[in-house]
C-alpha positions, 0 to 999 in steps of 0.5 A: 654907124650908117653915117660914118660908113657913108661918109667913108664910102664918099671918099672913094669919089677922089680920084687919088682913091680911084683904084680902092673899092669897098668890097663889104662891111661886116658890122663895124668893120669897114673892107676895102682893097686896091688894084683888084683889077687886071695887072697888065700882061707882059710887063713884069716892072709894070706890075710890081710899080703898080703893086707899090702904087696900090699900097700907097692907095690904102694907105693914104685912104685908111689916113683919110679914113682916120681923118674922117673920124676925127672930123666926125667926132669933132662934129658930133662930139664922140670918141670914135676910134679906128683900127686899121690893118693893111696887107698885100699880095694875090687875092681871088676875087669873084661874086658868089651866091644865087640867093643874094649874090655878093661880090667878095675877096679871099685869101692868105693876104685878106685873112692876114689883112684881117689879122692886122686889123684884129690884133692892131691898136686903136688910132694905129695902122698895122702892117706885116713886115714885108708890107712895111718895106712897101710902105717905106718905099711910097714915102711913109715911116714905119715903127716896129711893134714888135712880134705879135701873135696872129691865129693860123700864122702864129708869131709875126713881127708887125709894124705901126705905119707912121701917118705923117708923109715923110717925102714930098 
């Protein structure tokens, strides 16, 4: 596990994933966001093309994590599986504690993250429908799952991110 974590964590070096930082693992889930920092003053345009630019981020890391894996197993000879959910929105961020103090994220949009994450599929990347719109509109396909049911938010319908590029 320490060796597939690190090598994810060596993704985060490419420039293309400049914006994504792992915030924590938690046994053998991986955590990681993009554009935790500051969206500009003023520029309403501005945010919300940076907001698009920070879904593609996330995307295409979880497909270079996925890639990684198939990597990984090719080498070792395992069967690794991912199981990814992506979602997006306004988020805390902050460093809590006195002891160990640990730098961390919450909200809505972490819990529902998790909740794709925690009712996906293997080899799957699942997203909520308005995150689907998102990713539809960076160059990515989306096939509709169906309507699941996600603790605390009850039914929502989700979407599978199709990992080929559809646009140049």
């Amino acid at each position: 596990l320490n060796e597939i974590i690190s090598d994810f964590d060596e993704l985060l070096s490419k420039p293309k994933f400049s914006s994504v930082e792992k915030i924590k693992t938690i046994g053998s889930t991986y955590m990681a966001a993009a554009g935790l920092t500051l969206a500009p003053v003023g520029d309403e345009n501005k945010k919300v093309e940076m907001s698009y630019s920070h879904v593609r981020a996330m995307v295409e890391f979880a497909i270079a994590l996925m890639s990684k894996l198939e990597f990984i197993n090719k080498h070792s000879f395992n069967i690794f599986k991912l199981r990814i959910g992506i979602n997006h929105g306004p988020v805390i961020a902050g460093v809590i504690g006195a002891h160990k103090p640990q730098y961390d994220i919450w909200g809505n949009s972490v819990n529902v993250a998790s909740r794709m994450e925690s009712t996906g599929v293997l080899d799957k990347i699942q997203v909520t429908e308005e995150t689907s719109q998102m990713v539809e509109s960076v160059g990515y396909n989306v096939t509709l799952r169906g309507v699941v049911n996600v603790k605390g938010k009850g039914d929502l319908t989700t979407y599978f991110v199709n990992t080929e590029h559809s646009s140049p």
